[in-house]
N, CA, C and O of each residue as an XYZ file, in Angstrom:
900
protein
N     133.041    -35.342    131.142
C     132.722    -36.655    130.589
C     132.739    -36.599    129.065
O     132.154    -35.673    128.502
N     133.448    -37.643    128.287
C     133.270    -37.411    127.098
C     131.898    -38.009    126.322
O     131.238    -38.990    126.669
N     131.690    -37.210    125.281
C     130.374    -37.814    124.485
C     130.357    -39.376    124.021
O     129.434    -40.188    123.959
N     131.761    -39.474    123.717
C     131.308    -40.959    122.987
C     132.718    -41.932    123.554
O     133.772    -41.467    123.119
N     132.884    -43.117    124.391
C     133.781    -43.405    125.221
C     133.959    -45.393    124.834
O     133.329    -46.103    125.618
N     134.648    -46.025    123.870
C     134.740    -47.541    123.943
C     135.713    -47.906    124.998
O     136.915    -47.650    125.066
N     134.908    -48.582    125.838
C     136.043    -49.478    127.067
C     136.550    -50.839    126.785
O     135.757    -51.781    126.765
N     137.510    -50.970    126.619
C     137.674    -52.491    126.392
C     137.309    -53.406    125.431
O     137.265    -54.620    125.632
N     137.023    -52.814    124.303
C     135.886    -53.904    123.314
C     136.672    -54.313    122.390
O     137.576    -53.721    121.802
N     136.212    -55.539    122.275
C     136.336    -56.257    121.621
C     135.221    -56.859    120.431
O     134.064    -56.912    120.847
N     135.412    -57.272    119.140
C     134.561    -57.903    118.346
C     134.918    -58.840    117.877
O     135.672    -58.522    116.958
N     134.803    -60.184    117.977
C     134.826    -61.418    116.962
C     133.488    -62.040    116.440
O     132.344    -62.303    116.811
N     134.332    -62.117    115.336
C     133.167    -63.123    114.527
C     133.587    -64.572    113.930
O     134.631    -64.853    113.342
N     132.851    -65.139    114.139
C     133.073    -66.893    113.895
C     133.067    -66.776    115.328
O     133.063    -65.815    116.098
N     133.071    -69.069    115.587
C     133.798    -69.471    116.432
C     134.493    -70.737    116.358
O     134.601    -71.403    115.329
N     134.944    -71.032    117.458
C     136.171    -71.842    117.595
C     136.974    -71.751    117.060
O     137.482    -70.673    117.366
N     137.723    -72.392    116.103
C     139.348    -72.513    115.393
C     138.963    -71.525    114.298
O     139.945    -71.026    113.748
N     137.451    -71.004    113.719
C     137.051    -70.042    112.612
C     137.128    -68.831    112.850
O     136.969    -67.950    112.004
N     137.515    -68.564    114.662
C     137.568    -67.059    114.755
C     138.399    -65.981    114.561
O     139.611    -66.117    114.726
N     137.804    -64.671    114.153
C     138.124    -63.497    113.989
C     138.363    -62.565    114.394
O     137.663    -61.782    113.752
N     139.289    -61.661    115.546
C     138.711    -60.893    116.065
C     138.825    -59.182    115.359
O     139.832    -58.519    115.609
N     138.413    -58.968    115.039
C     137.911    -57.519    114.160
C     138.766    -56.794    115.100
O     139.861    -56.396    114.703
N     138.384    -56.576    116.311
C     138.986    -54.986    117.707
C     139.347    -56.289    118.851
O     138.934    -57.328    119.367
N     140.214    -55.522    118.788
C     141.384    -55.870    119.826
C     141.457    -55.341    121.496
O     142.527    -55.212    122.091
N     140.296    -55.106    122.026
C     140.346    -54.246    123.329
C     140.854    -52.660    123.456
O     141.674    -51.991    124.085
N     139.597    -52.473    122.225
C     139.801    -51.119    122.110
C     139.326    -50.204    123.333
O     138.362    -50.390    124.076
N     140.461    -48.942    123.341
C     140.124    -48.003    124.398
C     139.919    -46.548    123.421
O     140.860    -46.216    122.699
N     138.825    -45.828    123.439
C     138.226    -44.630    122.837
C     137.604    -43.744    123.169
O     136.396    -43.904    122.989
N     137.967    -42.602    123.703
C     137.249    -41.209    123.606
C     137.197    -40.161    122.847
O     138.145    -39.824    122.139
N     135.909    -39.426    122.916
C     135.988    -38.451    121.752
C     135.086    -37.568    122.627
O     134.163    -38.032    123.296
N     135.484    -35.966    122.570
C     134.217    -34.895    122.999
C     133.429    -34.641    122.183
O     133.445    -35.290    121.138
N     132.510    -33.651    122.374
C     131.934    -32.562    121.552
C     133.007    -31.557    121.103
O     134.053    -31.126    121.588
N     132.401    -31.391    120.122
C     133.118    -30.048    119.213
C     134.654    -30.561    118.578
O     135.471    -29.756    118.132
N     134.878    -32.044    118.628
C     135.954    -32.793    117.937
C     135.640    -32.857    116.338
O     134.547    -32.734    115.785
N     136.683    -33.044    115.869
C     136.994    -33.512    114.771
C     138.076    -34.834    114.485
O     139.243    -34.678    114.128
N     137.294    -36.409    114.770
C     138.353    -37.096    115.201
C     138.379    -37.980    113.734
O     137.379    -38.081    113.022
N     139.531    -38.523    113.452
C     140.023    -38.967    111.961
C     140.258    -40.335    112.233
O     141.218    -40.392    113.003
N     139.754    -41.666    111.913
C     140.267    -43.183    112.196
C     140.936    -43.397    110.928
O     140.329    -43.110    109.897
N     142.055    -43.844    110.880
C     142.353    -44.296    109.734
C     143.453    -45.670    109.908
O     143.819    -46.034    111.026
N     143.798    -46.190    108.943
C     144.397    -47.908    108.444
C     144.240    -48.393    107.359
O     143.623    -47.921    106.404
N     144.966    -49.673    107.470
C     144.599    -49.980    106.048
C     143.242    -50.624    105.905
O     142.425    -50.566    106.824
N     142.971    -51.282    104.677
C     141.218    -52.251    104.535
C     141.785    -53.583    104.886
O     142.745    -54.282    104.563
N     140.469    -53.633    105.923
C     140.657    -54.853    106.807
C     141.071    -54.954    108.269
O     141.083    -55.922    109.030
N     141.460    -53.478    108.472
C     142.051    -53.402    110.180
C     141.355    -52.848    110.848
O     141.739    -51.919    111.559
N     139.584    -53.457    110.783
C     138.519    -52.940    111.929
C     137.799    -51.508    111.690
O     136.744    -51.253    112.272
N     138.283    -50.779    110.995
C     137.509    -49.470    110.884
C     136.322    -49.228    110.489
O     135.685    -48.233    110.834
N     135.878    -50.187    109.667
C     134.282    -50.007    109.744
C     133.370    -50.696    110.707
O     132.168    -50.484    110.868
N     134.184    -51.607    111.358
C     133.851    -52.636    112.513
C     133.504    -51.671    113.517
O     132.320    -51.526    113.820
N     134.506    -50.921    114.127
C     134.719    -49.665    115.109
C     133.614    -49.030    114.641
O     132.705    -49.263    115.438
N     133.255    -48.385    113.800
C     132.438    -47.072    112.907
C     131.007    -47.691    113.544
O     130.384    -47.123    114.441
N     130.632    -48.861    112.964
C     129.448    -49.477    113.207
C     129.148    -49.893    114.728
O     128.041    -49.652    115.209
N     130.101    -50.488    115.433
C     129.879    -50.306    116.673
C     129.595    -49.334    117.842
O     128.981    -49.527    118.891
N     130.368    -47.967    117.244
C     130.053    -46.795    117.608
C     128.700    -45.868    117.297
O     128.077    -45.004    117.914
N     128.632    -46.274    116.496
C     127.006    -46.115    115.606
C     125.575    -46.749    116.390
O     124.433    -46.289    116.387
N     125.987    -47.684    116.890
C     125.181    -48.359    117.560
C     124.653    -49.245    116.594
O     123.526    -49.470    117.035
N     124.800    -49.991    115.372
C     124.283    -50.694    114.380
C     124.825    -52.101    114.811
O     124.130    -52.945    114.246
N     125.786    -52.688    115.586
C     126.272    -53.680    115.822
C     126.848    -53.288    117.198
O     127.393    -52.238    117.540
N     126.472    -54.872    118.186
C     127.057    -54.967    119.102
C     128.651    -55.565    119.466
O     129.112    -56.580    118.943
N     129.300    -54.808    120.362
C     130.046    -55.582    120.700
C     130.882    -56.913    121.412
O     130.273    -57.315    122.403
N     131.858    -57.510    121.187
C     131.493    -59.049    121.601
C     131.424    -59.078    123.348
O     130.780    -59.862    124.045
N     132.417    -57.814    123.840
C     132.693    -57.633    124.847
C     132.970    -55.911    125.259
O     133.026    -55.048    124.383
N     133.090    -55.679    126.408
C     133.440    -54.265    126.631
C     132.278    -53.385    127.112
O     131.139    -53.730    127.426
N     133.065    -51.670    127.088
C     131.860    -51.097    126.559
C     131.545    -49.848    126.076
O     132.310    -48.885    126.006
N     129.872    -49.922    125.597
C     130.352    -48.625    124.404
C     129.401    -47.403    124.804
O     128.223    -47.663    124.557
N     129.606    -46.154    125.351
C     129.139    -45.428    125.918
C     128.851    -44.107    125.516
O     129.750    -43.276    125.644
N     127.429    -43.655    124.915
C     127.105    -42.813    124.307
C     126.241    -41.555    125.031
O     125.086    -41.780    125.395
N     126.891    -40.117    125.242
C     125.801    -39.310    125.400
C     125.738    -39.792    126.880
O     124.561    -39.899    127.222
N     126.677    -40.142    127.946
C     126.622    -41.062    129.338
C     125.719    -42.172    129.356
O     125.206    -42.486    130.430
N     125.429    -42.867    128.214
C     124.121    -44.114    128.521
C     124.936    -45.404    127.952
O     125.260    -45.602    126.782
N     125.126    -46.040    128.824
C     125.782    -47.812    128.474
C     124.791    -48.041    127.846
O     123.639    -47.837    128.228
N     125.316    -48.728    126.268
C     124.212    -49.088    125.129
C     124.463    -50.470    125.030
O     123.937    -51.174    124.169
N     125.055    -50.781    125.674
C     125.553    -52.404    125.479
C     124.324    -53.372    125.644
O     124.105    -54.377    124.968
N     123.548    -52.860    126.702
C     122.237    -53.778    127.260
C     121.037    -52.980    126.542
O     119.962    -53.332    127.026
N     120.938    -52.277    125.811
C     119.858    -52.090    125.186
C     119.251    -52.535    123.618
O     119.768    -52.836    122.542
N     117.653    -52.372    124.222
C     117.286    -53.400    123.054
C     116.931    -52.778    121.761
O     117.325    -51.621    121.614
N     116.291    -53.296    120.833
C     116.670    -53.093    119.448
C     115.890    -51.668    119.577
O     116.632    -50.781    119.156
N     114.896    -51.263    119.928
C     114.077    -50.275    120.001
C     114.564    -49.249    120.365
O     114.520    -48.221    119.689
N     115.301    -49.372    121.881
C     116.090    -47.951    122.134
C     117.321    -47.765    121.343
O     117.662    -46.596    121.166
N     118.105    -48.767    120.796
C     119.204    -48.400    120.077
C     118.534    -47.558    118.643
O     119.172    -46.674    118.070
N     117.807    -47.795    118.410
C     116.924    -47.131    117.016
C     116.532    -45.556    117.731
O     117.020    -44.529    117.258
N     115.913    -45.539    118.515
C     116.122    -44.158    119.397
C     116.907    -43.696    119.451
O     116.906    -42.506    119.138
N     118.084    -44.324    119.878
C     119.591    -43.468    120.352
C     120.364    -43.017    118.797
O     121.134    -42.074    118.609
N     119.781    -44.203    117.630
C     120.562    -43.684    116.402
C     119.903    -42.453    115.906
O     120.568    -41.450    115.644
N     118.262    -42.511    115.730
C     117.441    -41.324    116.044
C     117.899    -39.548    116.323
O     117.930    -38.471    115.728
N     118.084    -39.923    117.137
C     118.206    -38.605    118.301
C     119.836    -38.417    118.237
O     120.178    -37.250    118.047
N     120.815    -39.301    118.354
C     122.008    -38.558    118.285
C     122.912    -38.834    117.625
O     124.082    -38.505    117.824
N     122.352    -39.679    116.473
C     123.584    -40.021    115.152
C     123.239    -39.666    114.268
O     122.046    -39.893    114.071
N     123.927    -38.970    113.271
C     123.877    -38.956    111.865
C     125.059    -39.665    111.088
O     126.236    -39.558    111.434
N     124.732    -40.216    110.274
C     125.444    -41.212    109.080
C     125.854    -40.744    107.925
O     125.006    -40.196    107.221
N     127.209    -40.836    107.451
C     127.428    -40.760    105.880
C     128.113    -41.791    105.757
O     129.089    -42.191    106.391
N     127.404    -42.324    104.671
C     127.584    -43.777    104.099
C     128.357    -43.859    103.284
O     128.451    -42.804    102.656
N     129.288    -44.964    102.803
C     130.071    -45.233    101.708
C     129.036    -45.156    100.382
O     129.384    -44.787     99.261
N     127.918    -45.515    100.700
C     126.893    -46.151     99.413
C     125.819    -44.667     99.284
O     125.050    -44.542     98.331
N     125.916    -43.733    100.278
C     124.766    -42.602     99.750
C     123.786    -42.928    100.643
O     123.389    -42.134    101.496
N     123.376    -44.009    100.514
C     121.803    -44.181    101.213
C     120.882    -43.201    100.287
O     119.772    -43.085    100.807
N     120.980    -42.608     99.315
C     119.545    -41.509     98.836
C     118.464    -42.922     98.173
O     118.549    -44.047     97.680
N     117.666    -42.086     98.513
C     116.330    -42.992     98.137
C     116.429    -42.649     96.330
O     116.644    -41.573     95.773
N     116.220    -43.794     95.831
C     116.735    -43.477     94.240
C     115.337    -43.084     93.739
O     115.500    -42.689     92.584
N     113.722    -42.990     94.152
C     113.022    -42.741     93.481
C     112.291    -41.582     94.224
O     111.063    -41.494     94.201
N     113.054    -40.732     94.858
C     113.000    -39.483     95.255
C     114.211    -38.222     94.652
O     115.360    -38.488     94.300
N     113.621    -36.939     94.660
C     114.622    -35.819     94.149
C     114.914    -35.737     95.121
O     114.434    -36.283     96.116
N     116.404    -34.507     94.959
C     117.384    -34.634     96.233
C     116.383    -33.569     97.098
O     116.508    -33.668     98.319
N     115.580    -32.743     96.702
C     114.675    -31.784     97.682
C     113.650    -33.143     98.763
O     113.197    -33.019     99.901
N     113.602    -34.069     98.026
C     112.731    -34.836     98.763
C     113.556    -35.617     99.863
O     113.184    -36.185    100.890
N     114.556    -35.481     99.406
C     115.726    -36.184    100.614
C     115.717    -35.736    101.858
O     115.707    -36.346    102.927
N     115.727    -34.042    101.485
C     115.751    -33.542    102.928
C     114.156    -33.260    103.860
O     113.930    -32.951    105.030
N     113.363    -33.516    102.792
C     111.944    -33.499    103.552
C     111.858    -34.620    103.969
O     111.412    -34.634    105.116
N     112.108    -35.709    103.515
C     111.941    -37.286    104.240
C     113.056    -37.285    105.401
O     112.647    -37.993    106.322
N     114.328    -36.734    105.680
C     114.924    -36.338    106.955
C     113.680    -35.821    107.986
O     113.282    -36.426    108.981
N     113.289    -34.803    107.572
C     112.968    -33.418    108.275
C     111.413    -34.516    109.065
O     111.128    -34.450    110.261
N     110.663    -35.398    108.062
C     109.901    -35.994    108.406
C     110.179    -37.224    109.571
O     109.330    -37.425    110.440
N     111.291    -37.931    109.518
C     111.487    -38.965    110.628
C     112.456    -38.240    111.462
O     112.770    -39.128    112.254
N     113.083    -37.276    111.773
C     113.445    -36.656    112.512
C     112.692    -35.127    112.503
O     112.948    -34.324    111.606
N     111.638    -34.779    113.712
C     111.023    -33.699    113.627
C     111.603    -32.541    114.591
O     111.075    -31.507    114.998
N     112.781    -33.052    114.791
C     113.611    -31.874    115.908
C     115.006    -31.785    115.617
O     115.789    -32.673    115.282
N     115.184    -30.569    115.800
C     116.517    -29.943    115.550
C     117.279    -29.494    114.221
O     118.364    -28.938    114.051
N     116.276    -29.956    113.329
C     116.408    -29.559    111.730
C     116.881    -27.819    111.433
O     116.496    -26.706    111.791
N     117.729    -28.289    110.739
C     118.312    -26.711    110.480
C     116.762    -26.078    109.282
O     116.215    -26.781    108.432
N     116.398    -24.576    109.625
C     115.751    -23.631    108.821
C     115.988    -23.988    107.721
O     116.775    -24.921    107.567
N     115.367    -23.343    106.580
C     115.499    -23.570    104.795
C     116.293    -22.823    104.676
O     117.121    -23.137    103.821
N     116.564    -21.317    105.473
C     117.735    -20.786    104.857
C     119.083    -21.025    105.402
O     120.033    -20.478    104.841
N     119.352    -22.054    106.808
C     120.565    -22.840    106.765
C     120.772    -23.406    105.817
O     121.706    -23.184    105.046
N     119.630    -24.539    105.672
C     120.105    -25.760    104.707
C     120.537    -24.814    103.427
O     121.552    -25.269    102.901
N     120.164    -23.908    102.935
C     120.180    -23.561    101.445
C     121.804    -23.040    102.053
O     122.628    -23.282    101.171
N     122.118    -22.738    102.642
C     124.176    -22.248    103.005
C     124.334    -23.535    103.160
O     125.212    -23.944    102.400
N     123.790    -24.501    103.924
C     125.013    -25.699    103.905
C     124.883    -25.710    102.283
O     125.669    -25.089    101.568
N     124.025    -26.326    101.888
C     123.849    -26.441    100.487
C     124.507    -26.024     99.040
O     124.661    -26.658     97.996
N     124.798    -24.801     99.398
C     125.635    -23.877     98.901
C     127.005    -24.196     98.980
O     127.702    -24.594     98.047
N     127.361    -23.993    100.173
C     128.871    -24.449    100.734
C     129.417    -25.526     99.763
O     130.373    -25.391     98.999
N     128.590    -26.689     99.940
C     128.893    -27.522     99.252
C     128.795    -27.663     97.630
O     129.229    -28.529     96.871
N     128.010    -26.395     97.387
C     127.695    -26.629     95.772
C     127.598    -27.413     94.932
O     128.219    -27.819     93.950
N     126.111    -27.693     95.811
C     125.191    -28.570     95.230
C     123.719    -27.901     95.216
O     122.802    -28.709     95.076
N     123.393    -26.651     95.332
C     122.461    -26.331     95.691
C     121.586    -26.564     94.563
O     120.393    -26.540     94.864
N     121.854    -26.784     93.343
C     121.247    -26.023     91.671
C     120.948    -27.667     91.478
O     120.604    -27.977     90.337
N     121.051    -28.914     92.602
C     120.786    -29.946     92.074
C     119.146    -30.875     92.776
O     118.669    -32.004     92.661
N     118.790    -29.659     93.455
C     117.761    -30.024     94.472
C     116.259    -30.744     93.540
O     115.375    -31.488     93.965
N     116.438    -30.222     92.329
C     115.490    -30.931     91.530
C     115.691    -32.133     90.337
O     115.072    -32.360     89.297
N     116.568    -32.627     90.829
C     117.494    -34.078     90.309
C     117.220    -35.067     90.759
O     117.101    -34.765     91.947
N     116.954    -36.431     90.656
C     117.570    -37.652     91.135
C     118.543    -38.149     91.156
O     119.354    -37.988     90.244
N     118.789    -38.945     92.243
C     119.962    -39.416     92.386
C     120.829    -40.513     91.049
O     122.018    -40.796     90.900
N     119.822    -40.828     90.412
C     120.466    -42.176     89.079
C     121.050    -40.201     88.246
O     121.604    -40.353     87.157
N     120.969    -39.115     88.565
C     121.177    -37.824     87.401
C     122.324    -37.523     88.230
O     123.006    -36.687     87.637
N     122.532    -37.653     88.685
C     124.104    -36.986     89.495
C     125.199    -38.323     89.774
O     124.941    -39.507     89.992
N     126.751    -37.478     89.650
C     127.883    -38.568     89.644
C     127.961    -38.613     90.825
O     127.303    -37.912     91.594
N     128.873    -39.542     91.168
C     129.241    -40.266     91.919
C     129.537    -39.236     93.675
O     129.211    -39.532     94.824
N     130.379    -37.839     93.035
C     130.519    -36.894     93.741
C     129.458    -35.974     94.613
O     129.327    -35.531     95.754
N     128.881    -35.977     93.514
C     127.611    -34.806     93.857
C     126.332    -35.488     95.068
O     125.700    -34.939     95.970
N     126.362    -37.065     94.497
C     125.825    -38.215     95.628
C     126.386    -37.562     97.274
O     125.813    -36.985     98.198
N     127.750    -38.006     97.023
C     128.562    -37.692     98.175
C     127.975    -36.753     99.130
O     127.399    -37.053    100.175
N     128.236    -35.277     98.532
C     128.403    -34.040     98.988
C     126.979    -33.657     99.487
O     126.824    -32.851    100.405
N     125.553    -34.500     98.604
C     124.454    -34.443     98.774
C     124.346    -35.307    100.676
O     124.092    -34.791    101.764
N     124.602    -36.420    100.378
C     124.434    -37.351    101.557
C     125.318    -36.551    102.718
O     124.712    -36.543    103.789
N     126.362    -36.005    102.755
C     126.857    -35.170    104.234
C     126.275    -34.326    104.295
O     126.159    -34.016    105.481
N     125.535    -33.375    103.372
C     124.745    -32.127    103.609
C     123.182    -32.473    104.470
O     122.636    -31.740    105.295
N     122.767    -33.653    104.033
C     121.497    -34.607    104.474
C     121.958    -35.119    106.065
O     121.251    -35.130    107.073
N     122.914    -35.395    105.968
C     123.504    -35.701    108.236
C     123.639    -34.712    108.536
O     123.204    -34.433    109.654
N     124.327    -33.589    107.710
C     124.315    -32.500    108.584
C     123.349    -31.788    109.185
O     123.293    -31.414    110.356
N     122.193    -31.540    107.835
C     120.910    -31.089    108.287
C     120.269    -31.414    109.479
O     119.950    -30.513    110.255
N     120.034    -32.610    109.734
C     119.222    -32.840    111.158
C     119.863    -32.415    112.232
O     119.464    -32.874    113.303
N     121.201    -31.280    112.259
C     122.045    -31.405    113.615
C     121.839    -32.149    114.296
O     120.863    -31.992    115.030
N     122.589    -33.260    114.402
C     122.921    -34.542    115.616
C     123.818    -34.146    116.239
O     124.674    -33.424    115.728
N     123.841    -34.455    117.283
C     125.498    -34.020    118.097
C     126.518    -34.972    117.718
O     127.684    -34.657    117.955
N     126.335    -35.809    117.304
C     127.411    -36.728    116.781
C     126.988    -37.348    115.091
O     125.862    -37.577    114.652
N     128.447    -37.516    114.331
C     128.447    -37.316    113.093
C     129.254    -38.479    112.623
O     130.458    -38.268    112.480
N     128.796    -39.669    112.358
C     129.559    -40.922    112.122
C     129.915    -41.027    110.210
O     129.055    -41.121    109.333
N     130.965    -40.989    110.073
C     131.648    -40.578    108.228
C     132.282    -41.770    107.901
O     133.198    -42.124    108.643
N     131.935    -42.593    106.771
C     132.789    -43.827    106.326
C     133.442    -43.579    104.976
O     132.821    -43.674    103.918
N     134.466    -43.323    105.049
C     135.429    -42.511    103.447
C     134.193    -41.119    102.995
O     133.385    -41.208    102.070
N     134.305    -40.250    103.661
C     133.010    -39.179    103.476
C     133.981    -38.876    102.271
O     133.128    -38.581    101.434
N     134.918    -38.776    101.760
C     135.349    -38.054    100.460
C     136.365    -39.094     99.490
O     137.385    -38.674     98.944
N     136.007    -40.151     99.417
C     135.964    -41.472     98.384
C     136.194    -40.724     96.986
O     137.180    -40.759     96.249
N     134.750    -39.904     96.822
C     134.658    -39.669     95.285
C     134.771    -38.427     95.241
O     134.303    -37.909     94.228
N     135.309    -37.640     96.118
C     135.954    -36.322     95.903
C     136.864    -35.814     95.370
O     137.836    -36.442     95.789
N     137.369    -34.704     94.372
C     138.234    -34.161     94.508
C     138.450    -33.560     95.094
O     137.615    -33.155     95.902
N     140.115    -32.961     95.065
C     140.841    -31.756     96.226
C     139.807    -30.653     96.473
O     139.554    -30.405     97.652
N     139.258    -30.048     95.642
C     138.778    -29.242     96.018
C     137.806    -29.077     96.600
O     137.425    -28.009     97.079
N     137.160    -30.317     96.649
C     135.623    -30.717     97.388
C     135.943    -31.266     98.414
O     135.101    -31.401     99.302
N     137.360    -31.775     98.589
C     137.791    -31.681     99.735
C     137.777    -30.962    100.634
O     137.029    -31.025    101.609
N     138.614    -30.180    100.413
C     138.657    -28.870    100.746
C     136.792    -28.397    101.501
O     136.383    -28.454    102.661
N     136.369    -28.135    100.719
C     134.794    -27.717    101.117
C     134.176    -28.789    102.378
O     133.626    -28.342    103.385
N     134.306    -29.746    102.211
C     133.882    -30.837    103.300
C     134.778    -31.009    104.345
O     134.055    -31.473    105.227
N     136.074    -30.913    104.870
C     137.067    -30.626    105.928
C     136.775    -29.639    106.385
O     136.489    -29.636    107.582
N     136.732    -28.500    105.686
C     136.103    -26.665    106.047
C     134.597    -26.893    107.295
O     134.460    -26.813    108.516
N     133.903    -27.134    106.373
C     132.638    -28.183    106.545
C     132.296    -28.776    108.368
O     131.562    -28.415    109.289
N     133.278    -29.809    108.143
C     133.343    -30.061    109.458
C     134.092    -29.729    110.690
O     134.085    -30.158    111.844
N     134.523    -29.121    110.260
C     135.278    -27.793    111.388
C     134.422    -27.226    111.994
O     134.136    -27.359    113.184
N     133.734    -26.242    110.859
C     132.664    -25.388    111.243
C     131.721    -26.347    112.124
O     131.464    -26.015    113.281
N     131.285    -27.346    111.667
C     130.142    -28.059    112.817
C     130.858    -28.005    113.864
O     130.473    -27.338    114.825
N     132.265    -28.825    113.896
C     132.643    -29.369    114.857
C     133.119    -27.949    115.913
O     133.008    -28.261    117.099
N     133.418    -27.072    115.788
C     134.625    -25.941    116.587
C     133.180    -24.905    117.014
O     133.052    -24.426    118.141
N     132.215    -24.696    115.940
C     131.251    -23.652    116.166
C     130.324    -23.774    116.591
O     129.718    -22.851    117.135
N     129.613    -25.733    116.421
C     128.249    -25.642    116.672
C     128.335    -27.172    117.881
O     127.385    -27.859    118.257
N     129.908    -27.330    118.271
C     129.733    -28.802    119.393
C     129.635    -29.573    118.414
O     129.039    -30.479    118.996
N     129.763    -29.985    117.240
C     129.286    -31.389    116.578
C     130.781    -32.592    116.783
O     131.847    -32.344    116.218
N     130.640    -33.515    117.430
C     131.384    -34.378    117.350
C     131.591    -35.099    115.867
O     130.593    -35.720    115.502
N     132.270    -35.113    115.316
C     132.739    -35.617    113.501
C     133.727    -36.681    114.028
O     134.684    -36.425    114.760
N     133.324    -38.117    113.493
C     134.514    -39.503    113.258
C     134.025    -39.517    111.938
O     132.926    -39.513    111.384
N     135.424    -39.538    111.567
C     135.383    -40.418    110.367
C     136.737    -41.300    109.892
O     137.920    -41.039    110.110
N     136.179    -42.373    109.206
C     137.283    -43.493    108.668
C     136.871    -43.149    107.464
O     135.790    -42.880    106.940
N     138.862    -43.275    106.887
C     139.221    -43.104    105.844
C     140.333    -43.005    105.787
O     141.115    -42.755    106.705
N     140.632    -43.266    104.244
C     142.124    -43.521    103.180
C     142.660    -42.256    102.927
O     143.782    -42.067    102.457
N     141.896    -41.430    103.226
C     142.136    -40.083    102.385
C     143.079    -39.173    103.034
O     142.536    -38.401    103.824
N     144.165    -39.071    102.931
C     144.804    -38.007    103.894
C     145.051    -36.999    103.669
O     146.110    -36.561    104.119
N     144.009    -35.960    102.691
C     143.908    -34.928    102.326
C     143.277    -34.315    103.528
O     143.396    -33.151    103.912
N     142.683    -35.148    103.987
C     141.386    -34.806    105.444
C     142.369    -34.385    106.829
O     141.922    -33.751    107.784
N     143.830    -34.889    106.718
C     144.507    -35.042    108.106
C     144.288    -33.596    108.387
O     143.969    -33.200    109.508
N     144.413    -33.022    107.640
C     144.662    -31.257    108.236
C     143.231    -30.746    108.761
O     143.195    -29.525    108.915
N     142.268    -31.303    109.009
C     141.253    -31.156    109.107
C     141.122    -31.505    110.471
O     140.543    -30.766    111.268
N     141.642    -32.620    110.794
C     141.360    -33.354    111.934
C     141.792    -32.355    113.660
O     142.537    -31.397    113.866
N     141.123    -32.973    114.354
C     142.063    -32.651    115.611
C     142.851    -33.333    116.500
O     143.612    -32.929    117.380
N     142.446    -34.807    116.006
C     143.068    -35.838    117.036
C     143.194    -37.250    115.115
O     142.551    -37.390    114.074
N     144.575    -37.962    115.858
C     144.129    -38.927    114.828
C     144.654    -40.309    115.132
O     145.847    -40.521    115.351
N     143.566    -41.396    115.137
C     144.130    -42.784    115.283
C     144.488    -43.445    114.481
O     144.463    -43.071    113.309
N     144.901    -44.546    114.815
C     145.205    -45.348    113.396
C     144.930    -47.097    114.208
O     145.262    -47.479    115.330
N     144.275    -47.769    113.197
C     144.084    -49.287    113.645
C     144.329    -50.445    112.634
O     143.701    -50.746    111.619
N     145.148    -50.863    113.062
C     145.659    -51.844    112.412
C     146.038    -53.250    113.165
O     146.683    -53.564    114.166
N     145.219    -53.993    112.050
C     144.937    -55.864    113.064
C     144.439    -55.310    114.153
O     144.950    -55.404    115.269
N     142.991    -54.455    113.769
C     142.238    -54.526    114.965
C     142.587    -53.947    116.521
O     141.984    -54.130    117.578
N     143.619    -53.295    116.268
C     144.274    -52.608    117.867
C     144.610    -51.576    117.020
O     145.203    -51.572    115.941
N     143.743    -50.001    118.235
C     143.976    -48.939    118.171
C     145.002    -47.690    118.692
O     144.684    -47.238    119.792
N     145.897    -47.225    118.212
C     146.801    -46.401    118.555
C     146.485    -44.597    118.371
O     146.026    -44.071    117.357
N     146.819    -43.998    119.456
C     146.583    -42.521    118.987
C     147.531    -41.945    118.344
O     148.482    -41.858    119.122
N     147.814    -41.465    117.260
C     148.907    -41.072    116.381
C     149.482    -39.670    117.488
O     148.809    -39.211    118.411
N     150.722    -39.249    117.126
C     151.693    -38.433    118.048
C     152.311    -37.660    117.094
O     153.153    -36.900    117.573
N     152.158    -37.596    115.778
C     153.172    -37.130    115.319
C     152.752    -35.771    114.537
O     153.611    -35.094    113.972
């Protein structure tokens, strides 16, 4: 059975002659220990997909199946559970709390999620990996745009979730931090079961991937080539 499975879904927004439909009767699977890549242009559903898979938005129709549990009929409480327990997020925007240091980032993780947190001397190797470690006594308004980045995937990674939802995870990257964050999610994904989606422009990431779609006007295709 796969970990994370969309049947049929669809999303519109508006109605009558105002409508939209975002997904097109999308069909989607992904295992554990994937590394799966969405990509298109802006505007052809990929953050629509991202968020629906996330469990942050429902879909108009279909269905979306996480971890074997139809989430379609559940209410706001267990979907906050299910994001809880088996999603982690990297955001286009960071999400860091701006009037916390980045050490406090990962204690306010470690605090609303009290299970499955990687040791201090994991986090200090993810940390590393990413080289950012020398910034743990910073705020976020003291670091560019990058270092945000690399901070916020090291912060999803930490809580090991089995699933790892990425929206342009390397926007403000260079190649070489590229490089470190593709590496990155390999290792979760091949060594430790972590399921990795992510949407994005970036096709420095393709070599990274193991499977790759592409959606455009809202209908999803599995790339072949």
């Amino acid at each position: 059975m796969s970990l994370v499975s969309l049947k049929n879904v669809n999303k519109i927004y508006g109605k009558g002659s105002s409508q939209i439909k975002s997904l097109d009767n999308i069909n989607f699977a992904a295992d554990a220990g994937q590394v799966v890549l969405i990509e298109g242009p802006s505007g052809s559903g990929k953050s629509t997909f991202l968020t629906i898979l996330g469990a942050l938005q429902k879909a108009t129709s279909g269905q979306v199946i996480i971890s074997g549990e139809e989430i379609t009929a559940m209410n706001a409480k267990q979907l906050d559970q299910l994001r809880l327990n088996k999603i982690g997020f990297i955001l286009q925007s960071y999400a860091l709390v701006p009037y916390l240091k980045i050490k406090e980032q990962f204690v306010l993780a470690n605090i609303i999620k009290k299970t499955n947190n990687m040791q201090q001397l994991q986090l200090n190797n993810l940390l590393e990996q990413l080289q950012v470690n020398e910034l743990l006594d910073k705020y976020p308004k003291e670091l560019s745009g990058g270092q945000k980045q690399r901070i916020a995937i090291a912060r999803a990674l930490y809580t090991n979730p089995p699933i790892v939802l990425a929206d342009e995870p390397t926007a403000s990257l260079d190649s070489k931090c590229v490089t470190l964050v593709g590496q990155l999610f390999q290792q979760f994904a091949h060594q430790d079961g972590t399921l990795i989606v992510m949407v994005t422009h970036d096709q420095r990431l393709e070599q990274y991937a193991d499977v790759i779609y592409r959606i455009v006007d809202g209908k999803m295709d599995k790339r072949t080539d």
